[in-house]
Structures are given as C-alpha cells and as structure tokens.
mmJSON file of the N, C-alpha and C atoms, coordinates in Angstrom:
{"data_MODEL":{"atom_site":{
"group_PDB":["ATOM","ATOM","ATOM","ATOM","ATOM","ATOM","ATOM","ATOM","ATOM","ATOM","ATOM","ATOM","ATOM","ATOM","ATOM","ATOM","ATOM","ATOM","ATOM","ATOM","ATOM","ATOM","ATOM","ATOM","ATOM","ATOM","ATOM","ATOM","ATOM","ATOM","ATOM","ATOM","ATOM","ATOM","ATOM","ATOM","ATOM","ATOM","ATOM","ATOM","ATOM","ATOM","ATOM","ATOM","ATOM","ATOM","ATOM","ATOM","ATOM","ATOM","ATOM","ATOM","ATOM","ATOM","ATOM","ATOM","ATOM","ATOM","ATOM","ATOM","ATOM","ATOM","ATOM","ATOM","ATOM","ATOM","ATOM","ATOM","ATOM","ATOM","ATOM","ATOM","ATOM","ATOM","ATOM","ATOM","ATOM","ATOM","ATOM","ATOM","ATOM","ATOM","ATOM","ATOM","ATOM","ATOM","ATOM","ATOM","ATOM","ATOM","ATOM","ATOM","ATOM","ATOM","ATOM","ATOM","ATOM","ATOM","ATOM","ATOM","ATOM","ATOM","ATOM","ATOM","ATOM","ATOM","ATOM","ATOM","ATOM","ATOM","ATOM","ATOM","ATOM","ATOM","ATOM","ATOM","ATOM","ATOM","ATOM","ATOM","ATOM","ATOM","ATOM","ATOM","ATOM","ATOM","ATOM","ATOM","ATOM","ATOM","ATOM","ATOM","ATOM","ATOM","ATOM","ATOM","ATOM","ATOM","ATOM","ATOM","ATOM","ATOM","ATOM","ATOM","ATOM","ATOM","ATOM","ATOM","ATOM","ATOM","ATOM","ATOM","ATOM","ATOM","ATOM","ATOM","ATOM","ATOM","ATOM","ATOM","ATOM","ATOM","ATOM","ATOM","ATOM","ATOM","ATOM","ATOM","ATOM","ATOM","ATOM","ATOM","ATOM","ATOM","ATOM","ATOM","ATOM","ATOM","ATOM","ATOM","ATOM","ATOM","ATOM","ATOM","ATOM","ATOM","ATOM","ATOM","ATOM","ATOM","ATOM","ATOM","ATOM","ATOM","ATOM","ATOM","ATOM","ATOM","ATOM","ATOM","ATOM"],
"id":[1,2,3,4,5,6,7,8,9,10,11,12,13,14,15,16,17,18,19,20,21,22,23,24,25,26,27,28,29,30,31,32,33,34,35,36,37,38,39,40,41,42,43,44,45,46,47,48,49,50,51,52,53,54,55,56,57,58,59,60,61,62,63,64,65,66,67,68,69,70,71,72,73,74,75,76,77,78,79,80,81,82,83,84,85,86,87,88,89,90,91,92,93,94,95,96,97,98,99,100,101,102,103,104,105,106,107,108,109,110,111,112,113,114,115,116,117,118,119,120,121,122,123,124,125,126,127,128,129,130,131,132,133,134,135,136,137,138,139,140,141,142,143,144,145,146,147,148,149,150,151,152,153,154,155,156,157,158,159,160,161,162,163,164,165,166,167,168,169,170,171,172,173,174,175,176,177,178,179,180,181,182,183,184,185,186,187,188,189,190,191,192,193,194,195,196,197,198,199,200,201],
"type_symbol":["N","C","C","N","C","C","N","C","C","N","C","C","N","C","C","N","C","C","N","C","C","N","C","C","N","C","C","N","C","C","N","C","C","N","C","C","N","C","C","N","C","C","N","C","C","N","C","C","N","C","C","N","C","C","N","C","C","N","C","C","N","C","C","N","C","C","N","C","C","N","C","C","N","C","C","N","C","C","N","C","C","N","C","C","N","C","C","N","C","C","N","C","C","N","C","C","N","C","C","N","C","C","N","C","C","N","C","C","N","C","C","N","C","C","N","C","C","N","C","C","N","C","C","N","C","C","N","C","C","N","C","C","N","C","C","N","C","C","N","C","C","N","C","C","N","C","C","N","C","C","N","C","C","N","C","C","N","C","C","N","C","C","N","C","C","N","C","C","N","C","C","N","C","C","N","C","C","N","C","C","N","C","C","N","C","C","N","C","C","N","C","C","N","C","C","N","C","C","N","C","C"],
"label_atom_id":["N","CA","C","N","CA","C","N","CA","C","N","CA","C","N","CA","C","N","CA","C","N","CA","C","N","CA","C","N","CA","C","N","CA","C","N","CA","C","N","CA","C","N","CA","C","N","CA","C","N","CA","C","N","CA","C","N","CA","C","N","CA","C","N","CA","C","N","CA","C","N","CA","C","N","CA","C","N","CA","C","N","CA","C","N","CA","C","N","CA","C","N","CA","C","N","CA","C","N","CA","C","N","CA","C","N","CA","C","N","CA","C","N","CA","C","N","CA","C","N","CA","C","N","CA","C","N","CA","C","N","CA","C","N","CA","C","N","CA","C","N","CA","C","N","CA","C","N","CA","C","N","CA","C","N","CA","C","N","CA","C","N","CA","C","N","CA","C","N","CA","C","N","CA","C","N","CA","C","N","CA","C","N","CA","C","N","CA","C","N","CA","C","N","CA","C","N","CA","C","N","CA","C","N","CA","C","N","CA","C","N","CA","C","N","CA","C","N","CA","C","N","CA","C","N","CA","C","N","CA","C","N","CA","C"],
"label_alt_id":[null,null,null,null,null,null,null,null,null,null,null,null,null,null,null,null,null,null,null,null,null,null,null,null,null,null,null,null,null,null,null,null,null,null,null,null,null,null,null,null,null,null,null,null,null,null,null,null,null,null,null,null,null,null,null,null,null,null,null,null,null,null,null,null,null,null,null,null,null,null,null,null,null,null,null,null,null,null,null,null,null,null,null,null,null,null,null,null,null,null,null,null,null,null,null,null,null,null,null,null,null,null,null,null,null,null,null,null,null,null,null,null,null,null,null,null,null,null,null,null,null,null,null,null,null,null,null,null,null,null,null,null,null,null,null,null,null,null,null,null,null,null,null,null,null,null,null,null,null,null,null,null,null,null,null,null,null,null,null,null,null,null,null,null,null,null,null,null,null,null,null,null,null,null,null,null,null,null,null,null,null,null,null,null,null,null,null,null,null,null,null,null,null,null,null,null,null,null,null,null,null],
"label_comp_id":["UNK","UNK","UNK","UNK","UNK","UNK","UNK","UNK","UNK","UNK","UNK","UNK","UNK","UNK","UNK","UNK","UNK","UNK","UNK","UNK","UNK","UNK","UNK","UNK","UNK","UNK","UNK","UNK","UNK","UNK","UNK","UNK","UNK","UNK","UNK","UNK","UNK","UNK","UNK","UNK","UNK","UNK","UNK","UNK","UNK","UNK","UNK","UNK","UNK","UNK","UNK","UNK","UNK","UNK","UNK","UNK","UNK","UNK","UNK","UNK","UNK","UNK","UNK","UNK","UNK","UNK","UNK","UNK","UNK","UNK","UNK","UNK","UNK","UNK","UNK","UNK","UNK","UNK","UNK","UNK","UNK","UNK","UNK","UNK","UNK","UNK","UNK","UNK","UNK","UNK","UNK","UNK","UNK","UNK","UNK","UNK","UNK","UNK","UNK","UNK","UNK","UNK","UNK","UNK","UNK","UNK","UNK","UNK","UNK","UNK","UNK","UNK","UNK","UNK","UNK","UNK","UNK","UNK","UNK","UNK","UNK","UNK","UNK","UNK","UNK","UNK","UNK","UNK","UNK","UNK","UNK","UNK","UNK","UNK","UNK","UNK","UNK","UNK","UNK","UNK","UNK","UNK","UNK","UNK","UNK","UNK","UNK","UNK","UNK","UNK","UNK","UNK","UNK","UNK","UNK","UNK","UNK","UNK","UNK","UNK","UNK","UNK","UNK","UNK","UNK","UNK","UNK","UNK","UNK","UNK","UNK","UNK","UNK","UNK","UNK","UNK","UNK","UNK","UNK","UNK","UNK","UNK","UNK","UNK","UNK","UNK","UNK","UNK","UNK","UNK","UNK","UNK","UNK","UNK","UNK","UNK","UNK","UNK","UNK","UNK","UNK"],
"label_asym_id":["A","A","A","A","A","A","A","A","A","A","A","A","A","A","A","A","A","A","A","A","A","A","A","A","A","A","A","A","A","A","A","A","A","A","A","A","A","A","A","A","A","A","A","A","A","A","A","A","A","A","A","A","A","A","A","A","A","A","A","A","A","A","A","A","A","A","A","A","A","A","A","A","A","A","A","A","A","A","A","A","A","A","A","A","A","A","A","A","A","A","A","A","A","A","A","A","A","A","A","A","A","A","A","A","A","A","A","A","A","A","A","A","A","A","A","A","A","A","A","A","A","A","A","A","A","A","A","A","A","A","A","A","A","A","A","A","A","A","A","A","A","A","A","A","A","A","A","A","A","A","A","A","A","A","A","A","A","A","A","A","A","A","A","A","A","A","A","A","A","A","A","A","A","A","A","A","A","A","A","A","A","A","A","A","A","A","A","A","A","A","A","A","A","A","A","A","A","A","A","A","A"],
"label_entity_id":["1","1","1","1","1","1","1","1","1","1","1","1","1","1","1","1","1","1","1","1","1","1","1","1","1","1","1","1","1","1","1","1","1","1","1","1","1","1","1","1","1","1","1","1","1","1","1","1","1","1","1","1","1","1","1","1","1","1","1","1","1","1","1","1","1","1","1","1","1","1","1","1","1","1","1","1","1","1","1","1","1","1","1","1","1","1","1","1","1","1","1","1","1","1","1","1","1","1","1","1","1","1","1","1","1","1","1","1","1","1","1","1","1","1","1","1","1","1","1","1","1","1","1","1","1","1","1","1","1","1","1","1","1","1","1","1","1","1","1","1","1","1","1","1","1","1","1","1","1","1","1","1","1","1","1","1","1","1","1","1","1","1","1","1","1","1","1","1","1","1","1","1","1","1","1","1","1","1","1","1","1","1","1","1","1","1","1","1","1","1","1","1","1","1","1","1","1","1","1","1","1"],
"label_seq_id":[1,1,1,2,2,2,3,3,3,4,4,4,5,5,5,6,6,6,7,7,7,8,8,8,9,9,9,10,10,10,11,11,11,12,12,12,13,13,13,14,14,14,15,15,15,16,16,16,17,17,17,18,18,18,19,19,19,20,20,20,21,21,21,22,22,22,23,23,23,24,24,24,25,25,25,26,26,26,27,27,27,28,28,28,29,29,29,30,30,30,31,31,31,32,32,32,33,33,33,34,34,34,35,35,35,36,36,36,37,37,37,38,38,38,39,39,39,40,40,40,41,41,41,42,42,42,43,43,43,44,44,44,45,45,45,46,46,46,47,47,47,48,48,48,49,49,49,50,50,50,51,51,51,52,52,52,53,53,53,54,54,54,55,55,55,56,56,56,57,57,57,58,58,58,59,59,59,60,60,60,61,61,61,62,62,62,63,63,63,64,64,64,65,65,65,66,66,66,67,67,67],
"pdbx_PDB_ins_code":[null,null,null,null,null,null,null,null,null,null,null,null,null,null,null,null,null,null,null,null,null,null,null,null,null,null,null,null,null,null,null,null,null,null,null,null,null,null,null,null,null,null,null,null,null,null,null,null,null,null,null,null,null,null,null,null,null,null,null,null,null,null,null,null,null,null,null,null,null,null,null,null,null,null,null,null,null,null,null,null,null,null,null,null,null,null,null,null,null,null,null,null,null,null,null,null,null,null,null,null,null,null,null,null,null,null,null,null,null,null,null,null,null,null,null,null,null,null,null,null,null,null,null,null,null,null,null,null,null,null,null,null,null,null,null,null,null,null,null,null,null,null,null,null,null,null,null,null,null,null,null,null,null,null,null,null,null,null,null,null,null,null,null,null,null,null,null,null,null,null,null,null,null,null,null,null,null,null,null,null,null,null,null,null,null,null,null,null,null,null,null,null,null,null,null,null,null,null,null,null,null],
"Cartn_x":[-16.919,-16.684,-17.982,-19.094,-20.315,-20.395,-20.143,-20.228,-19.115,-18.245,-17.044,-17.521,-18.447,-19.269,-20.25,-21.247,-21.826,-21.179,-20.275,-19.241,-18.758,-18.261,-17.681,-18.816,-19.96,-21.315,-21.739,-21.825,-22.016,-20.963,-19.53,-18.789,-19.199,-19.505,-19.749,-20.801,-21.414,-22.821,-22.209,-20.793,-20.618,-19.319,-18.802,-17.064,-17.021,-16.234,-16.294,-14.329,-13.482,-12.558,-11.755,-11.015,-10.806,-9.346,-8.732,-7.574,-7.374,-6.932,-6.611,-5.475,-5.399,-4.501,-4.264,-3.356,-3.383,-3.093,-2.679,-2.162,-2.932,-4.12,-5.536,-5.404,-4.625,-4.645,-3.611,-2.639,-1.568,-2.27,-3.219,-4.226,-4.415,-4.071,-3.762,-5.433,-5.985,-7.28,-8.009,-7.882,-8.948,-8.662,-7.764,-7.207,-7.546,-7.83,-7.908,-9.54,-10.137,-11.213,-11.903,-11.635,-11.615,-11.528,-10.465,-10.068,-11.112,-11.658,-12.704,-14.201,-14.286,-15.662,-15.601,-14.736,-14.863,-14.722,-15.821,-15.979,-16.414,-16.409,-16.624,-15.532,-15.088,-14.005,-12.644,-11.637,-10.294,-9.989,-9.305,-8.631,-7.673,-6.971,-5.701,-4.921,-3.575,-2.884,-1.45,-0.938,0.41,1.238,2.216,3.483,4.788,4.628,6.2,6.053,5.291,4.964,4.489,4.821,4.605,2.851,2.017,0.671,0.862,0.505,0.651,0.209,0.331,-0.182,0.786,2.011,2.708,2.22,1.308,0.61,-0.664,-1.522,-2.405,-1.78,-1.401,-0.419,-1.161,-0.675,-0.024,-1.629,-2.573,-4.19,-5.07,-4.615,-4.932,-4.349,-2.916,-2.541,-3.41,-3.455,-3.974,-5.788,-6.262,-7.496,-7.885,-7.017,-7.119,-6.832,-5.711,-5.299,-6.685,-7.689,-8.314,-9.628,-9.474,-10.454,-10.279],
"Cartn_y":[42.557,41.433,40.911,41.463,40.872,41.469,42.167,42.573,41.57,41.223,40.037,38.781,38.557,37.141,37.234,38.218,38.264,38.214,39.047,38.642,37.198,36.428,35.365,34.032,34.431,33.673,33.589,34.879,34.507,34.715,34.363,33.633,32.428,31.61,30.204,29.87,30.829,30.75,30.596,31.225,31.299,30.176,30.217,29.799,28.28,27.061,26.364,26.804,26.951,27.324,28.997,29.065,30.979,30.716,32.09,31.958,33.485,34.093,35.829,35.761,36.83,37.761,39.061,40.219,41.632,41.9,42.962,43.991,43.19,43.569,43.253,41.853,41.28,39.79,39.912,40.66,40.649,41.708,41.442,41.321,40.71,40.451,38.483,38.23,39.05,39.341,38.685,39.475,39.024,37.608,37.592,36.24,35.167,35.012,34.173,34.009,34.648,34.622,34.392,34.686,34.345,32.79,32.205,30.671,30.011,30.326,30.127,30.036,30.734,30.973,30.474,29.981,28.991,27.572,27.38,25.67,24.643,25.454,25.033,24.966,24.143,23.987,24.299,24.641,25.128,26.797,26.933,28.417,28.402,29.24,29.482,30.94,30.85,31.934,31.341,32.669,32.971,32.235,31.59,31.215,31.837,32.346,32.08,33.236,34.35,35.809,36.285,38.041,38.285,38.663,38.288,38.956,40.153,41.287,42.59,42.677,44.531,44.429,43.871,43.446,42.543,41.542,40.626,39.846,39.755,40.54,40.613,40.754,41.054,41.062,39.706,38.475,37.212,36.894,37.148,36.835,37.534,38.086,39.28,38.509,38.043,37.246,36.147,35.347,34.505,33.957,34.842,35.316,35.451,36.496,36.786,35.793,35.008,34.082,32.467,32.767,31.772,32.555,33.293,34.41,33.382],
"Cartn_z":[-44.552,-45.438,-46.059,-46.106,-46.142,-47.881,-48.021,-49.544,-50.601,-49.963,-50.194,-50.571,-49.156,-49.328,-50.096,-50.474,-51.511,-52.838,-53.257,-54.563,-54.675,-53.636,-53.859,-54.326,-53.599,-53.724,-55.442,-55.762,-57.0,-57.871,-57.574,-58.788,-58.67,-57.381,-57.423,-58.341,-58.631,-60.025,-61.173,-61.066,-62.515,-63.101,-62.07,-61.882,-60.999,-61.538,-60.597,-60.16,-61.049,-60.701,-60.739,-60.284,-60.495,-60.108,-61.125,-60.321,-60.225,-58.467,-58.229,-58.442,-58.902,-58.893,-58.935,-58.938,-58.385,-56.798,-56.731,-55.351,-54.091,-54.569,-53.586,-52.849,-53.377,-52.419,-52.027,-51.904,-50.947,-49.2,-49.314,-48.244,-47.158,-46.11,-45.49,-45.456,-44.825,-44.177,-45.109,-46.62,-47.733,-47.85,-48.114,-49.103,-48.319,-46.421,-46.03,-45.744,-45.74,-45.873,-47.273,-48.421,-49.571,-49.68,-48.956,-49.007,-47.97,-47.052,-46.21,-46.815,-47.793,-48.214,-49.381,-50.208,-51.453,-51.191,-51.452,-50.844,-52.437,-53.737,-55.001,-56.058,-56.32,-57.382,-56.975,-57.444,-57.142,-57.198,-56.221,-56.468,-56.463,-57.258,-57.51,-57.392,-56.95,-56.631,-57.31,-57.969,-58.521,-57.928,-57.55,-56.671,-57.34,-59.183,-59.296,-59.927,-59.986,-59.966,-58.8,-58.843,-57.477,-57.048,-56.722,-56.32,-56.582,-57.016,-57.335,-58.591,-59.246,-60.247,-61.539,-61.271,-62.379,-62.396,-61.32,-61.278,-62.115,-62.306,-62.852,-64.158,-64.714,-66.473,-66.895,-66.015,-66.252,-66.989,-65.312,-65.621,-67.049,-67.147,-68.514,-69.456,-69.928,-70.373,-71.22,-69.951,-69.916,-70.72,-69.644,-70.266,-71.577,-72.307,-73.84,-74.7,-73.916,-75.025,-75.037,-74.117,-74.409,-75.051,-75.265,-76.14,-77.7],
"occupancy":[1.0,1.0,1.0,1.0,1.0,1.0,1.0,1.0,1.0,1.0,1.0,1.0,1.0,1.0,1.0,1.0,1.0,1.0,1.0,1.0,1.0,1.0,1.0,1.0,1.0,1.0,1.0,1.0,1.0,1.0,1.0,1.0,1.0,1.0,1.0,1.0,1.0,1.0,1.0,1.0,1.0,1.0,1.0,1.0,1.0,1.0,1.0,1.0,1.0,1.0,1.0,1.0,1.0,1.0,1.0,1.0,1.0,1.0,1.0,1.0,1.0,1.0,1.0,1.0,1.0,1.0,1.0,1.0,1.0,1.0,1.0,1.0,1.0,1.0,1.0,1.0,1.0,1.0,1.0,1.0,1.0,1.0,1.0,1.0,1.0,1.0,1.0,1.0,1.0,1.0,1.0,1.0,1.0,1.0,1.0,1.0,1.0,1.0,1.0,1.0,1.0,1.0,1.0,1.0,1.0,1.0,1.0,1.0,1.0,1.0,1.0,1.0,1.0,1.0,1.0,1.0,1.0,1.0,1.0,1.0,1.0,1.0,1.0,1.0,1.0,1.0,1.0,1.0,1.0,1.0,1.0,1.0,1.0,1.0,1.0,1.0,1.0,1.0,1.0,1.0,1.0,1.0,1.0,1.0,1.0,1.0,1.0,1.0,1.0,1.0,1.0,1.0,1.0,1.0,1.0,1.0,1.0,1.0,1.0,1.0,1.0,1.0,1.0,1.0,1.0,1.0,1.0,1.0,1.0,1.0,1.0,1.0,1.0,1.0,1.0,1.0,1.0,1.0,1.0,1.0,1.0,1.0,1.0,1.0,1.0,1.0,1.0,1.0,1.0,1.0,1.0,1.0,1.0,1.0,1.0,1.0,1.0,1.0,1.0,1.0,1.0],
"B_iso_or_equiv":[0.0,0.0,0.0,0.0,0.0,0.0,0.0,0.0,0.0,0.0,0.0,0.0,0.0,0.0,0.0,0.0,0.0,0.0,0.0,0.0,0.0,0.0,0.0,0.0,0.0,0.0,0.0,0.0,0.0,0.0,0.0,0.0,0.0,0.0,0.0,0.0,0.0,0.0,0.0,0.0,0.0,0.0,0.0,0.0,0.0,0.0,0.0,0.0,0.0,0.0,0.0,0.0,0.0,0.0,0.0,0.0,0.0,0.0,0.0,0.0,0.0,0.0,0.0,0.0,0.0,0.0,0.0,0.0,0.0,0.0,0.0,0.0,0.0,0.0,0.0,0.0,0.0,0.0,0.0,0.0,0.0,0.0,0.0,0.0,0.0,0.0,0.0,0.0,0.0,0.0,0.0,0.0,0.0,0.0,0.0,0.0,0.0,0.0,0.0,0.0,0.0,0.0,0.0,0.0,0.0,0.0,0.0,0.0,0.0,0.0,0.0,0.0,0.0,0.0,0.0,0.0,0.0,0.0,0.0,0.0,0.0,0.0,0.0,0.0,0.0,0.0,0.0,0.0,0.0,0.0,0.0,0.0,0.0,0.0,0.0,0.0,0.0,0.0,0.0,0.0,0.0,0.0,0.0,0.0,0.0,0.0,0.0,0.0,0.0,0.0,0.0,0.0,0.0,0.0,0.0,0.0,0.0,0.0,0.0,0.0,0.0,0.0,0.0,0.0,0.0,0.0,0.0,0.0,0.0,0.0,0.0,0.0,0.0,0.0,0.0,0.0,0.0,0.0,0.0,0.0,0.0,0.0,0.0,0.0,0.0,0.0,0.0,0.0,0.0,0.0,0.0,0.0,0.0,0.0,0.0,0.0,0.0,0.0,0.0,0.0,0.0],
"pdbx_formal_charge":[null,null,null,null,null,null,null,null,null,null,null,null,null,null,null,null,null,null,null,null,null,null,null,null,null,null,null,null,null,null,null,null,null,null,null,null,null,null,null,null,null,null,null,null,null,null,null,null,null,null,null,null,null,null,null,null,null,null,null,null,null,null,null,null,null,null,null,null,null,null,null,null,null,null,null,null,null,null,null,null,null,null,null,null,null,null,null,null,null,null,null,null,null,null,null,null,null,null,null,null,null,null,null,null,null,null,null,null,null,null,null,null,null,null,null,null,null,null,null,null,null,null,null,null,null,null,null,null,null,null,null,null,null,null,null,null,null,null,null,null,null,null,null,null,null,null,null,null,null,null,null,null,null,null,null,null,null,null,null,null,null,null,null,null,null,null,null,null,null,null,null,null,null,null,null,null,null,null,null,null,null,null,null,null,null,null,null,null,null,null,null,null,null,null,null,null,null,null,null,null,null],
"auth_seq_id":[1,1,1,2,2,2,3,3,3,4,4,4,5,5,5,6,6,6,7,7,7,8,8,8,9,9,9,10,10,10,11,11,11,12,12,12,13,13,13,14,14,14,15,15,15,16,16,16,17,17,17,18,18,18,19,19,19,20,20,20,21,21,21,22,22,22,23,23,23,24,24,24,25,25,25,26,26,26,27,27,27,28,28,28,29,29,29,30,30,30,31,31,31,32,32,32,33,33,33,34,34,34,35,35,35,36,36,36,37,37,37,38,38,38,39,39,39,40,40,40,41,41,41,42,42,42,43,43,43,44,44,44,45,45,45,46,46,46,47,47,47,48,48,48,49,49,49,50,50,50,51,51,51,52,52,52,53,53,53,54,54,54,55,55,55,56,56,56,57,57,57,58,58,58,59,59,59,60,60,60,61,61,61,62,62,62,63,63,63,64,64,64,65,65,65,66,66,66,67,67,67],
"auth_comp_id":["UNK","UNK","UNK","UNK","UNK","UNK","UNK","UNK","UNK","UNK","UNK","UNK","UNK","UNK","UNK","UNK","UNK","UNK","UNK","UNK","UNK","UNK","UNK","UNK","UNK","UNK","UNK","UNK","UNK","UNK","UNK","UNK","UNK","UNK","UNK","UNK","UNK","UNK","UNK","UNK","UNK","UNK","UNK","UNK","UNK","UNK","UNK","UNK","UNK","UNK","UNK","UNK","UNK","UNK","UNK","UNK","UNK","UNK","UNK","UNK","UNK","UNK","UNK","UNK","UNK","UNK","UNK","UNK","UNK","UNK","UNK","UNK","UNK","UNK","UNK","UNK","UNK","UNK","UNK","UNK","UNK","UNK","UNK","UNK","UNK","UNK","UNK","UNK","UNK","UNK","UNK","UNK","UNK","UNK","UNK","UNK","UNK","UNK","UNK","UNK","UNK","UNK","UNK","UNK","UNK","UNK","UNK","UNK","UNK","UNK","UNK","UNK","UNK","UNK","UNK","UNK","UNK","UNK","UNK","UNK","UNK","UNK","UNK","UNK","UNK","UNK","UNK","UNK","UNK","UNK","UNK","UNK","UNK","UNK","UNK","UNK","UNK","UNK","UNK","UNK","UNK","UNK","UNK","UNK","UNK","UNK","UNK","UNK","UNK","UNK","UNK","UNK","UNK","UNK","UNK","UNK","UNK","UNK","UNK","UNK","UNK","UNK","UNK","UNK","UNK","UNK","UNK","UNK","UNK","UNK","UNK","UNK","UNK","UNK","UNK","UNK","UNK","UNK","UNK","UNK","UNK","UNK","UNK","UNK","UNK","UNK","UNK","UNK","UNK","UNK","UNK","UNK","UNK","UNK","UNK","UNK","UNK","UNK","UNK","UNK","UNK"],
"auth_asym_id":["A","A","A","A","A","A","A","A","A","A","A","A","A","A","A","A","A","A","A","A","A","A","A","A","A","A","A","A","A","A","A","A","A","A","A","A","A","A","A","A","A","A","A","A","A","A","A","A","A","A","A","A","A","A","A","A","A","A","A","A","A","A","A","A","A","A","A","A","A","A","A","A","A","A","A","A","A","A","A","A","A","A","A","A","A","A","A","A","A","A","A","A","A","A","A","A","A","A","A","A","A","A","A","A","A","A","A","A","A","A","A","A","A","A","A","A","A","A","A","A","A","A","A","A","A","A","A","A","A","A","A","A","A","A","A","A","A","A","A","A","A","A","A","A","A","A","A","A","A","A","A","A","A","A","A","A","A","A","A","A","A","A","A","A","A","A","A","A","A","A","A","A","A","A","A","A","A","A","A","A","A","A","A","A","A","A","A","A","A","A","A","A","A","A","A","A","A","A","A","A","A"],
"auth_atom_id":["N","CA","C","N","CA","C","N","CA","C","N","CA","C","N","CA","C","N","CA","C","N","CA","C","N","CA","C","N","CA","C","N","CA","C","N","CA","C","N","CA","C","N","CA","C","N","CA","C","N","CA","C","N","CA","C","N","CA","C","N","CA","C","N","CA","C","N","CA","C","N","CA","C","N","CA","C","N","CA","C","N","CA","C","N","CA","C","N","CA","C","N","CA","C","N","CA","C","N","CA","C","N","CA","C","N","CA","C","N","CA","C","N","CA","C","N","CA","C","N","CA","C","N","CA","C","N","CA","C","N","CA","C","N","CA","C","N","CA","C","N","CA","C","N","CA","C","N","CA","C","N","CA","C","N","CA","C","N","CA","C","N","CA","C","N","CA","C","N","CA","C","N","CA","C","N","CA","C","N","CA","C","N","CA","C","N","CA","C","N","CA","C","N","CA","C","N","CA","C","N","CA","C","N","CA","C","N","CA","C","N","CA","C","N","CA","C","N","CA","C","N","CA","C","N","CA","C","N","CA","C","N","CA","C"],
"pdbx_PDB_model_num":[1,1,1,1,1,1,1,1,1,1,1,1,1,1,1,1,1,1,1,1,1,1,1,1,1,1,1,1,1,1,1,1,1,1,1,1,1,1,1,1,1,1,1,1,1,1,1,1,1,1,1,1,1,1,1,1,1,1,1,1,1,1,1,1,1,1,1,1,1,1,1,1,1,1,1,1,1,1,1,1,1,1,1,1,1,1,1,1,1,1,1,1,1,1,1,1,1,1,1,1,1,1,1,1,1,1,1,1,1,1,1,1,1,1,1,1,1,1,1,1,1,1,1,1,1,1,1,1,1,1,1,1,1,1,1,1,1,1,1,1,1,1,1,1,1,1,1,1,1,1,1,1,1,1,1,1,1,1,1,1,1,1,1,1,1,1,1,1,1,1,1,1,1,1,1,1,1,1,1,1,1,1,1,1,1,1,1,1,1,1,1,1,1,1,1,1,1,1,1,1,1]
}}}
C-alpha cells in the first residue's frame, strides 16, 4: 500500500475534493484505506451507479462536461 499512500499524498497537492470511481474500488481493502489516508477535502463515491467500469462512464462524463 505504500505506493497508494504515495499517490494519494500527492492528489492532496492537487485536489482538495475527488470523486472514485471504476472496478478498482470495489476493492474493500483499497477503498478503506483510501478513506483512512484522506484527511483533505471531501471524497466521493457513486451510490446510485454501480462502482465498476459503468461507473467510471458517469466520471468521464462528468469531467468533460466541465472541460
């Protein structure tokens, strides 16, 4: 997880809020440790899509449209 905590370290450089999504957080392991090690701004997770990669659509979505 140490390469994890380095990634998460510097979104906090960049990001005060984030929101995951994709396969990868249907993880318990990650995701709770993920929530452990963000101690800056808000995180956010899907509730009314499924985590997976139909999940990530939404974030892609999303993303572009604030392009």
């Amino acid at each position: 997880m140490n390469k994890i905590n380095i990634i998460v370290s510097q979104l906090h450089s960049l990001f005060s809020d984030v929101a995951m999504s994709g396969g990868v957080f249907q993880n318990r392991k990650l995701l709770e440790f993920i929530y452990k090690t963000w101690h800056i701004g808000n995180l956010y997770m899907n509730e009314a899509v499924p985590s997976n990669d139909g999940g990530l659509a939404l974030g892609q979505l999303w993303l572009g449209n604030q392009l």
